[in-house]
C-alpha positions in Angstrom: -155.4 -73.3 108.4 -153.1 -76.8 109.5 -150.0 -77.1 107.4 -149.2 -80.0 105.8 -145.9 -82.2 106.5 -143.5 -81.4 103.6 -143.0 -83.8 101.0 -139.3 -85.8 101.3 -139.2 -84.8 104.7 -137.9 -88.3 105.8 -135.9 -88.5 102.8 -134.1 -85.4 103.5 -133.4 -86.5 107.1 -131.7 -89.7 106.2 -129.6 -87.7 103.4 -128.7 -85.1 106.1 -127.5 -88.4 108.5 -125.4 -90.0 105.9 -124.1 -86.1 105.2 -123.0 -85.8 108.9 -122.5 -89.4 109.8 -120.9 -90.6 106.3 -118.4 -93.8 108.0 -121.0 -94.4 111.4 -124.3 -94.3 110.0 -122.9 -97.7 106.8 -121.3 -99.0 109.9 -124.5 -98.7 112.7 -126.5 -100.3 109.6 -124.3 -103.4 109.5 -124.5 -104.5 112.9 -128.2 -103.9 113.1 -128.5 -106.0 110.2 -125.9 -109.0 111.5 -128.2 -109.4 114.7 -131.1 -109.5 112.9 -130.2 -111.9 110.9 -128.7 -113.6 113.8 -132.6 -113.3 115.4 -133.8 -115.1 112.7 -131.9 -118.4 112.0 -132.8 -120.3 115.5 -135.3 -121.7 112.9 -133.2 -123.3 111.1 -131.1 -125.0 114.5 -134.3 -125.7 116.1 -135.1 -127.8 112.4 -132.0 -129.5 112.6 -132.4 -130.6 116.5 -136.2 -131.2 115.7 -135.3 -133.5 112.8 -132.2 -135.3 115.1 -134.5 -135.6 117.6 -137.6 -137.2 115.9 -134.7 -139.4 113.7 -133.3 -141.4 116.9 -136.7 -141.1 118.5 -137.7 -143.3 115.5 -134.6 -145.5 115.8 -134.9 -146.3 119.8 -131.0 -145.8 120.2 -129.8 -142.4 121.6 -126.2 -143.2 121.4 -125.1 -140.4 118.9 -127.8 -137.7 119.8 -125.6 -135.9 121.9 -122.6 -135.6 119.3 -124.8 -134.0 116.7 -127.0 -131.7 118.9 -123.9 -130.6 120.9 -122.3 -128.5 118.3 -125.6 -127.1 117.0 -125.8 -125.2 120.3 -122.7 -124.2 120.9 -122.6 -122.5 117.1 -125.8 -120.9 118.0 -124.1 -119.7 121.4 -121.9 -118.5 119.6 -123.6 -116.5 117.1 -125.8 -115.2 119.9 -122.5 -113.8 122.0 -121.3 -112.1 118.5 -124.9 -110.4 118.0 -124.9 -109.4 121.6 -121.7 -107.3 121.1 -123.0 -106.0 117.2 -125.9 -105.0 119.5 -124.1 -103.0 122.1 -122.1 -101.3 119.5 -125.3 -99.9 117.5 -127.1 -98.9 120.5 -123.6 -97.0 121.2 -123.7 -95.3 118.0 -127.2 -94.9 117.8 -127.3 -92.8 120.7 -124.1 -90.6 119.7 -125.6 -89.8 116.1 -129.2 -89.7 117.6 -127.6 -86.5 119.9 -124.8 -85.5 117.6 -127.4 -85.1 114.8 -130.0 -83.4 117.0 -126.9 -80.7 117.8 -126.1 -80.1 114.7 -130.3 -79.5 113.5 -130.7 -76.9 116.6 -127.3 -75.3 115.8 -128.2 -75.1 111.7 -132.0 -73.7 113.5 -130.3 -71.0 115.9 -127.8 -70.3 113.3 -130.4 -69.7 110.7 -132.4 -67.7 113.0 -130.3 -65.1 113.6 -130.2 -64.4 110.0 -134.0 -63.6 109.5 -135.4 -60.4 109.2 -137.1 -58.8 111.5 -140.4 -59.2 110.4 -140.3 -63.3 110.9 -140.0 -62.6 114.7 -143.2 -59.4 114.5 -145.4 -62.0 112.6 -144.5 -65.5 114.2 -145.2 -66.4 117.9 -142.1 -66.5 120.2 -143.6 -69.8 121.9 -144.5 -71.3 118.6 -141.1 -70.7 117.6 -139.4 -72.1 120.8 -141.9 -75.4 120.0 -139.9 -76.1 117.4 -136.6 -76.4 119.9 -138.1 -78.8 122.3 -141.3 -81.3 120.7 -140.5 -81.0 116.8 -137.3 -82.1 117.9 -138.1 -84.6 120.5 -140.4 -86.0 117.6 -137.2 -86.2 115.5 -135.0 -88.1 117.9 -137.3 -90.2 118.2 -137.6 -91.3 114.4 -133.6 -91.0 114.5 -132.9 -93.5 117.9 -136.2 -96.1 118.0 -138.2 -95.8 114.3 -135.2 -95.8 112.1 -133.5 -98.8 113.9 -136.9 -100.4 114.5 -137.2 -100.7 111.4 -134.5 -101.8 109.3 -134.2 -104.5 112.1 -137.5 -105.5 111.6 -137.7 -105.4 107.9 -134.3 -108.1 107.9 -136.1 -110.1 110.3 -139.1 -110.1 108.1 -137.3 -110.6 104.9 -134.8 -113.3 106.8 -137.4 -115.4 108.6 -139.7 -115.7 104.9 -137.2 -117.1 102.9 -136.6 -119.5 105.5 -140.3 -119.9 105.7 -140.7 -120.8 101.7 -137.5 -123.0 102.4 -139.2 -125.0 104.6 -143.0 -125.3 103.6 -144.6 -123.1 100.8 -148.3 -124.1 101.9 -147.8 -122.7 105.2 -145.7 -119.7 104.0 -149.1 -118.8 101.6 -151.3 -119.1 104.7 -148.7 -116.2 106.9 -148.5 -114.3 103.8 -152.8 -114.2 103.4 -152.6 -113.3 107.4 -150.0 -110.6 106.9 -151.9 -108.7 103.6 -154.8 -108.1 106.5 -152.3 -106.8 108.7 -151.0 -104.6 106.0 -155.1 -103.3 105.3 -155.7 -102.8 109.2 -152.5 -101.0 109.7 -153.2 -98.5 106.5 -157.1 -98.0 107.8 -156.0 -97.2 111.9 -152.5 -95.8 110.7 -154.0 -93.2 108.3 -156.6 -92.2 110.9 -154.1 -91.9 113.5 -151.4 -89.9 111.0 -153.7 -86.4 110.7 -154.3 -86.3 114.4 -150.7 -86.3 115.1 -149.8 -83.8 112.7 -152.7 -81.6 114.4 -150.9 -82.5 118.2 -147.9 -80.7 116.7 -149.3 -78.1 115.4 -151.8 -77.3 118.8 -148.7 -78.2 120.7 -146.9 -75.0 119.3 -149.9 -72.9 119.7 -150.5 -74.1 123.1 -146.3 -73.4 124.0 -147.2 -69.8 122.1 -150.0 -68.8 124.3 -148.2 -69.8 127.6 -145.2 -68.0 127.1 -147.5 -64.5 125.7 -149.0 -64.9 129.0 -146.2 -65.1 131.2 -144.6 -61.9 129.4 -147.4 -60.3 129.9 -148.6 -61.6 133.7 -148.9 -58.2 135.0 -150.8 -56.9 132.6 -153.0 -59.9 133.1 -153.4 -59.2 136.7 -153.4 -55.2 136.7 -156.9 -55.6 134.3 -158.0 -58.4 136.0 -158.1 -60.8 133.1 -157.0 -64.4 135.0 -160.7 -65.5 134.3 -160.6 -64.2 130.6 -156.7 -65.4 129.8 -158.5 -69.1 131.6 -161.1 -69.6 129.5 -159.2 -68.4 126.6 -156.1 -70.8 127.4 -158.8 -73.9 127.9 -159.8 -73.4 124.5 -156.5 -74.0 123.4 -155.6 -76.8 125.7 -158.8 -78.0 124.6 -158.1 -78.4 120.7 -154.3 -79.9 122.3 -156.2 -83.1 124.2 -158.9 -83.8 121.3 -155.9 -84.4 118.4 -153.6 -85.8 121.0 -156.3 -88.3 122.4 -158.0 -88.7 118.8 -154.3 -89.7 118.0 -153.0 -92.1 120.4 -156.1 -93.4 120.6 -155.8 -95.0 117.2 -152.3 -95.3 117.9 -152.8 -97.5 120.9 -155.2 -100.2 118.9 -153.2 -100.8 116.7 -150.7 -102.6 118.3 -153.3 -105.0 120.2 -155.7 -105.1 116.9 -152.2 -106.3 115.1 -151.0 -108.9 117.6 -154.3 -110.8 118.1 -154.3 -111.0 114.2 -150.8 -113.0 114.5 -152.3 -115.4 117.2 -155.3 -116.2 115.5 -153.1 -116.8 112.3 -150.7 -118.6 114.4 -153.6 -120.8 115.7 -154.2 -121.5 111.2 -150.9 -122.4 111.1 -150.7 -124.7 113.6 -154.1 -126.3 112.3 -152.9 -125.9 108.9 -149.7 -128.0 109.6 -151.6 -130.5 111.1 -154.3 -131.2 108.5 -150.8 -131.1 105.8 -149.4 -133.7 108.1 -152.3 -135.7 108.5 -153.5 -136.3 105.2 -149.7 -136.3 104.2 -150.1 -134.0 101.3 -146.6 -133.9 99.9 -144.4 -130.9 100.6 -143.9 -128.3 98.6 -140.2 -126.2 99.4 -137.4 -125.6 98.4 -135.3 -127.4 100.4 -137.0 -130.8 99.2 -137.3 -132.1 102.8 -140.5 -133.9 104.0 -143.1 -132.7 105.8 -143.0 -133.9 109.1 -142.9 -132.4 112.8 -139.7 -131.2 112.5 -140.8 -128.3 110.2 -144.1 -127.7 111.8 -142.3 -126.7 115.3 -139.7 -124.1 113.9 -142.6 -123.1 111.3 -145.0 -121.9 114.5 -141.9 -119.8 116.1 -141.4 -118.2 112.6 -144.9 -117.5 112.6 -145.0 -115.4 115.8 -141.1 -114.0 115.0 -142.7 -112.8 111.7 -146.0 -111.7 112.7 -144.6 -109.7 115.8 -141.9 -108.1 113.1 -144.9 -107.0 111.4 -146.3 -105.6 114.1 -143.5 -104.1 115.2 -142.4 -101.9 111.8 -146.8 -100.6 112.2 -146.2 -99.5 115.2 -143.4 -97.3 113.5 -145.9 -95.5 111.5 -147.1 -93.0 114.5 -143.1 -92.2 115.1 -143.1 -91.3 111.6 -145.8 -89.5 111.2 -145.3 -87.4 114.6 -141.5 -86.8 113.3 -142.7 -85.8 109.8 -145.2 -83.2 111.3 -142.4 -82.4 113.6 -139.3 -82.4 111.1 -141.2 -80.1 108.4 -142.0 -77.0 110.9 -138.1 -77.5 112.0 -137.1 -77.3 108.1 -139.8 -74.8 107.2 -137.9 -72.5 109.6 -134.3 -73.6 108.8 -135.6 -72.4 104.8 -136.6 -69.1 105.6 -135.1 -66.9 103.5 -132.1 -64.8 105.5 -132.4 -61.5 105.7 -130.9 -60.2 102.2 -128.4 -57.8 102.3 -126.4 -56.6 99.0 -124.3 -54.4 100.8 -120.9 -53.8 99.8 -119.9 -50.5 101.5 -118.2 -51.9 104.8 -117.2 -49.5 108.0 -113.5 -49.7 108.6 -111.4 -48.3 111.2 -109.4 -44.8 110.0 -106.4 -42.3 110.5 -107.6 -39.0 109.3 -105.0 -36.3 109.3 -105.0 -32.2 109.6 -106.3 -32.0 105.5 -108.5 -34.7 106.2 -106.5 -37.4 104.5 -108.2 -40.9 105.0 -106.1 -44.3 105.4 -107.9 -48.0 106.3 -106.1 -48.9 109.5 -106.4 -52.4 111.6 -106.0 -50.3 114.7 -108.6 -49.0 117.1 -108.7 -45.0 116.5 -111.7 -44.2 117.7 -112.2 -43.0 114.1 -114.1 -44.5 111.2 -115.1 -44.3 107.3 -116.9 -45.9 104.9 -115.1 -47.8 102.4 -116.8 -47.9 98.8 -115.5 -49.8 96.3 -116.5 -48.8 92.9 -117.1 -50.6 89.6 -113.9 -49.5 87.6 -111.7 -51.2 90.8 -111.2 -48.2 92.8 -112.1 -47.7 96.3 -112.8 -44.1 98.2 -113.2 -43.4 101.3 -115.7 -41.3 103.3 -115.6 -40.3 107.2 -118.5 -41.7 109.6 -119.8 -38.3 110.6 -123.4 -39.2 110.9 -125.2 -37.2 108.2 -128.8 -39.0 107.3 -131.3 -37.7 104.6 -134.7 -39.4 104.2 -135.6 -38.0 100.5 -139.6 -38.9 99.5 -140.0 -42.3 101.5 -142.5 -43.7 101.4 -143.0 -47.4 103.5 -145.4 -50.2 103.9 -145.3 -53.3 106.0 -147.8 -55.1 103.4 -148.0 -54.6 99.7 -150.7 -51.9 98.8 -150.9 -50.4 102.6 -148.5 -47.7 102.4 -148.0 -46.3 106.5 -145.1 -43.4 105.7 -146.0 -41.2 102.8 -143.5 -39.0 101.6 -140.6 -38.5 104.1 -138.3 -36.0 104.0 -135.5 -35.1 106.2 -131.9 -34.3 106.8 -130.1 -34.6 110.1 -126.5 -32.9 110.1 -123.6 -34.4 112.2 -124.5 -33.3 116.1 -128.1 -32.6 115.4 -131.1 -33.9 117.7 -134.1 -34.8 115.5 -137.1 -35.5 117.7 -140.1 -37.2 116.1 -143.6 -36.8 118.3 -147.0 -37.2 117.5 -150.0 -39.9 118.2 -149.2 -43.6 118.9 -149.2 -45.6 115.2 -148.2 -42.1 113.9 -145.1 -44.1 112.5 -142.5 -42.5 114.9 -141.0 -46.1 115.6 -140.8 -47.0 112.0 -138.6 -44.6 111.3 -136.0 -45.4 113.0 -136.2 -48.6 111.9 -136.1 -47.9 108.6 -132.4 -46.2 109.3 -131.1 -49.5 110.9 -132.6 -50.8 107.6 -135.1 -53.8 110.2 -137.3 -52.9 107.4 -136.3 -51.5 103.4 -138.5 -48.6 102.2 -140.7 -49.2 99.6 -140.0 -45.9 97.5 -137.2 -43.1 97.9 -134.0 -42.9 99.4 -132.0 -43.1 102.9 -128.4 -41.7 102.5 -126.2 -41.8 105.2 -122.9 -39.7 104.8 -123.7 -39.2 101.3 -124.3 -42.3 100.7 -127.4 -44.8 99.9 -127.8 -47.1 102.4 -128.7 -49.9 100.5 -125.2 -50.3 99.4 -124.0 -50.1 102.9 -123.6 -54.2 104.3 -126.4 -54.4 106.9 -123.8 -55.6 109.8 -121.7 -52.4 109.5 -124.8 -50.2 109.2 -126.0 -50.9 112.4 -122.6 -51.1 114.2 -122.5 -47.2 113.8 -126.1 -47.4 115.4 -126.8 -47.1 118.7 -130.4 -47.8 119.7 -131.8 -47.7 123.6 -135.3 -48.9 123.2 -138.8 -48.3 125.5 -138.7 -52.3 126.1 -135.5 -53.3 127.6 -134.1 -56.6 127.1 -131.5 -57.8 129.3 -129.5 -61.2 129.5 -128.8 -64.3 131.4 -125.0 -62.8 133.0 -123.5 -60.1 134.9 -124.0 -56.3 134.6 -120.3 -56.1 133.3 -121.9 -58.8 130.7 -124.7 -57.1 130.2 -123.3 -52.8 129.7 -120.2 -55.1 127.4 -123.3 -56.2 124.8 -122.8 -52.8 123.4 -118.8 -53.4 122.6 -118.0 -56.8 123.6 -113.9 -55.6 123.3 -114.8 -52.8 125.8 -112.3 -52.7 129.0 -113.7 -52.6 132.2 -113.1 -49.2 132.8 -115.0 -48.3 129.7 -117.7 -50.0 131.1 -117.5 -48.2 134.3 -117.1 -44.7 131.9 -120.4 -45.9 129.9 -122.0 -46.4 133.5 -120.9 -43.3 135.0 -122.3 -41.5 131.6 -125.8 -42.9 131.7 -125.5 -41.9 135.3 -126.0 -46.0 136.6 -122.6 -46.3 138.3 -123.9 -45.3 141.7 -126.5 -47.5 141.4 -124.8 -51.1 140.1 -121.9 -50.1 142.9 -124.9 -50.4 145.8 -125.9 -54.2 144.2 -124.9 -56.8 146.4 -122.2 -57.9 144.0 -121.7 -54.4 142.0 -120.6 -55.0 138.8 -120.8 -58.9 138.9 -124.2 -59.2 140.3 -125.8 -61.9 137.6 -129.2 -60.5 136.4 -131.6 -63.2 135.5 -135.2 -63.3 133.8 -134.5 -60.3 131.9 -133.3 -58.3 135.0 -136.4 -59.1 137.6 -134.3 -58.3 140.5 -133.6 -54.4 139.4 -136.1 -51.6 138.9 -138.2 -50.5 135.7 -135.6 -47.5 135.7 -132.0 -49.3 136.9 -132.8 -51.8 133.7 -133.4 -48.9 131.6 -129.9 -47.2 132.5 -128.3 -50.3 132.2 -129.6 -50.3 128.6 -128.3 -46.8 128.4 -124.8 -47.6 129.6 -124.9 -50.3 127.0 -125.4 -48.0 124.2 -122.9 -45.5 125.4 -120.3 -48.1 125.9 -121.0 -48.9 121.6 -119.6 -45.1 121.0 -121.7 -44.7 117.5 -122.1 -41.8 115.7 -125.8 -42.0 115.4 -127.9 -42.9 118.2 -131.6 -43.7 118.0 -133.6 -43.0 121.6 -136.8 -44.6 121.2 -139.2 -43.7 124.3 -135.6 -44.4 126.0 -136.8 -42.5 129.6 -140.2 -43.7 129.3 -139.9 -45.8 132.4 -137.5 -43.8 134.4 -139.2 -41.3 137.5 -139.2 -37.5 137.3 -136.8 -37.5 139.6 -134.3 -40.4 137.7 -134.7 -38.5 134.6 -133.0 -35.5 135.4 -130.2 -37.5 136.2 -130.8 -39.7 133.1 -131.0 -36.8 130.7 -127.5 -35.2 132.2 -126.0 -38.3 131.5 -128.0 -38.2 127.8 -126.6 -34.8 127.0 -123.3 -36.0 127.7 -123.7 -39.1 125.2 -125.8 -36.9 122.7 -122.7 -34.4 122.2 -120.9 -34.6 118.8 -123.7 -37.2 117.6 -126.7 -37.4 115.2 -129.6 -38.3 117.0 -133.2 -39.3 116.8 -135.3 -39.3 120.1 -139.2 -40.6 120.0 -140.7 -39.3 123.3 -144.1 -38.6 124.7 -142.6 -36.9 127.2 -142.2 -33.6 125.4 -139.9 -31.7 127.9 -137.4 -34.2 127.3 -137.4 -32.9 123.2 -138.0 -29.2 123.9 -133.7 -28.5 123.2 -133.9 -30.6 120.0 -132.4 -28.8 117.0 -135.8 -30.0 114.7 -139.1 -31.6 116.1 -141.3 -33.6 113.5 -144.9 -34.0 114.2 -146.1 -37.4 112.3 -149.6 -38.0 112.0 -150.9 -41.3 110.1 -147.5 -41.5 108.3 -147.5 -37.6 107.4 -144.8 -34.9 108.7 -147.4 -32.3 109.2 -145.2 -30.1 110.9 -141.8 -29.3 111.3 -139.2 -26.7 113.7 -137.8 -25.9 117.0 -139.8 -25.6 120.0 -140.4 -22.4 120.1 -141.6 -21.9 116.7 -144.1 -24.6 116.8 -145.0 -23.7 119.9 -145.6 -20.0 118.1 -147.5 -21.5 115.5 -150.0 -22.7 118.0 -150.8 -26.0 115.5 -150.7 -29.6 116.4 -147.5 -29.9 118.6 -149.0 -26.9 120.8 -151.9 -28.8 121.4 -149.6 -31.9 122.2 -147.5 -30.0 124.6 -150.3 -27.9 126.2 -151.8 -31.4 126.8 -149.1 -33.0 127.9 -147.7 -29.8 130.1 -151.2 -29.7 131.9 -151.3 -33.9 132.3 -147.7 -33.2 134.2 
């Protein structure tokens, strides 16, 4: 289905310029409109020299020609030196609010961005999305720095070089005004044809970017299934529907322009017959200046013509810019209005001194210690200690209305207990967990954490006592110091190196050629499947939360790295609540609880030996998986 540009798009652009650009934008507007105007009186000089001219040509004597013409020109000079400096100051501006605005519009996107929920970036494509970064908003500086100047400068010249047109003849001003209604009709019939396809070019554009960047994520997959001849045809499809709207549009975009100037030279042809057929059979002259027609209003009358015509031509040609930035400006807005992610939170985590009998006090100091502050209704405010207690009571939890995936959850975790869910991909192991850093609300139960119902808990602090190492690792543009200090951005550097040392990926950052400052790009390319997942390790140990979340977290990591992985994991594990998804299930057999999910059901429920005892589903899941190693 093709969306449709918003309506006031334009309008809401000019109000967001005047909102950034309140003094410069008035200001950029008055010298476009002084050298317009300044474009658009040589008419009225060439008229006066015209009529000098043909006066002492009539006379025979020359003698006081040059006194009257002489300060003609150098007025006009001068006006033309003043319009050259109003002109260098707009384009000056122009190009400062043209990039100043364009900063601020990606800054508001970004900003925005970070706000959305989870599910915007699970349901949208990630090239799509980008799109809107580089040709929606190319589209848009375009309308800001050519359209919008274009045409205000046009439309004074237009309105400028008419009045002096019905000043000077109203005959011949009838005959441009007939030529320029069927420059109006051609422009609405190619304009309006060309207007869909470029809303179409930025919409396949973004589909196009969308399907690019899917398959450079996913290249090696591409190549280990042999699918370059499936993943070609597939992308020629798309770039396919791309070159049919953008040729379909520029297509119509390019006649116009030609279609529209060879209208103003066969009208300027009418003109110039029209003035002579006026002059010849000396029909009186109709203006309001009262001056008769003669040569010296014919000559300045045909440059008007072609001034005006070419004006004309100039604000159609306008109509593609805004139509491509109207296409472009309403997927930029459509994601600067998402909703942000809500959040009616009001319990916040704050740092704490707990004495001998347990005593709580709200310190700005770093303790190492922490509690939930609650305020309540009647003004008071208690105070409970981050300990890491988490109770799923009867949740249930759908990603679509009506399509419930998690019936009935229940579970407790006390403070330094390992939960480990198991169980068949799409069992709903994964969406657990992110029901606990709240990614996703439940649709029917409760989640309390330390007694109390998450919900009420701000969103920000909820997940700042989370600590979440994930099956796909995502690193950053930066060093490994950068990269392990994600986790606790106030961390010191021997924190970092503690963190490292934990996850057991000290030995291994010391060997890189630059240790610690070695800069990791493309997501880490130049570092191992297994080094990237330490790293990511490291970074959630340097974070120090309560409650850590392990979601396939050695999945990529050898035999032989795990070991050392799972010393380091123990370590980090002690004293914590924690939830590990494995498939591995020797790396969950010292859990303190193992939940078997299937299709959103706990089915079963115990340690390892007593499910192993009850010889149900997780037996035949670890038999399996026991004979597989």
């Amino acid at each position: 289905m093709r969306e449709k540009p918003q309506k006031g798009t334009i309008g809401r652009i000019i109000k967001l310029l005047f909102k950034f650009y309140p003094r410069l934008i008035p200001l950029t507007a008055l010298c476009i409109i002084f050298s317009a105007i300044v474009s658009s009186i040589p008419a009225l000089f060439l008229q006066k020299v015209t009529a000098i001219v043909e006066q002492y040509f009539k006379s025979g004597d020359w003698s006081g020609a040059k006194q009257e013409i002489i300060p003609q020109v150098l007025l006009l000079i001068g006006l033309y030196i003043v319009s050259v400096i109003s002109i260098t100051l707009y384009t000056q501006l122009m190009a400062y609010i043209t990039q100043g605005f364009l900063n601020k519009l990606r800054k508001s996107m970004f900003n925005g961005m970070q706000d959305l929920e989870i599910r915007y970036f699970d349901t949208n494509k990630h090239g799509d999305i980008m799109s809107h970064y580089t040709n929606d908003i190319d589209s848009i500086r375009q309308l800001v720095s050519q359209a919008f100047p274009t045409m205000l400068q046009s439309s004074v010249i237009v309105v400028t070089v008419l009045s002096i047109m019905i000043y000077f003849s109203v005959w011949m001003t009838l005959l441009v005004l007939f030529g320029v209604a069927v420059m109006l009709i051609v422009s609405k019939k190619v304009g309006g044809g060309s207007a869909k396809y470029f809303i179409r070019q930025q919409q396949s554009m973004g589909k196009t970017e969308g399907y690019v960047q899917e398959m450079m994520n996913g290249q090696k997959v591409v190549k280990v299934f042999c699918h370059e001849e499936e993943s070609k045809k597939e992308f020629s499809e798309i770039n396919d529907a791309l070159f049919n709207d953008s040729f379909k549009a520029h297509a119509y975009a390019s006649i116009l322009g030609p279609v529209i100037m060879n209208i103003g030279n066969i009208l300027y042809v009418f003109a110039a017959l029209l003035g002579g057929l006026l002059l010849a059979f000396k029909v009186p002259n109709l203006s309001i200046s009262g001056m008769t027609f003669g040569v010296s209003i014919i000559v300045p009358f045909l440059n008007m013509t072609k001034q005006f015509t070419g004006n004309i031509n100039q604000l159609s040609q306008q109509v593609n810019s805004i139509v491509m930035a109207m296409a472009g400006a309403s997927r930029v807005f459509a994601l600067m209005d998402q909703p942000a992610e809500e959040d009616n939170g009001y319990v916040t985590l704050v740092n704490a001194e707990i004495d001998d009998k347990g005593n709580i006090t709200e310190t700005d100091a770093h303790t190492g210690k922490w509690a939930w502050k609650h305020p309540h209704g009647d003004g008071t405010l208690t105070y409970t200690q981050l300990r890491g207690h988490i109770v799923f009571d009867d949740v249930d939890f759908a990603y679509e209305e009506g399509k419930t995936i998690l019936h009935n959850i229940s579970l407790y975790a006390e403070p330094g207990n390992k939960i480990a869910f198991v169980g068949a991909t799409g069992a709903g192991k994964t969406t657990i967990t992110n029901l606990i850093n709240r990614f996703y609300d439940i649709e029917d139960g409760k989640i309390r954490y330390d007694g109390i119902n998450i919900n009420k808990i701000k969103k920000a602090d909820l997940r700042r006592s989370l600590g979440i190492v994930l099956q796909d690792v995502n690193l950053f543009t930066g060093t490994v110091m950068d990269n392990i200090k994600y986790g606790n951005p106030d961390a010191t550097e021997e924190q970092v190196y503690a963190a490292a040392r934990l996850a057991n990926a000290d030995d291994f950052i010391r060997r890189l050629p630059n240790g610690y400052d070695t800069m990791l790009t493309s997501n880490g390319a130049n570092l191992s499947q297994g080094q990237r997942q330490l790293i990511s390790i490291a970074r959630a140990a340097v974070a120090d939360p309560p409650v850590m979340i392990l979601d396939e977290a050695t999945s990529s990591i050898d035999t032989r790295t795990e070991s050392l992985v799972q010393k380091g994991m123990d370590g980090l594990m002690k004293g914590r609540t924690v939830f590990v998804i494995a498939h591995r299930l020797s790396t969950v057999k010292n859990s303190d609880v193992i939940m078997v999910l299937e299709h959103g059901r706990i089915i079963e429920r115990g340690t390892h030996e007593k499910l192993i005892e009850q010889k149900g589903k997780y037996y035949q899941l670890y038999t399996g998986a026991f004979e597989l190693e």
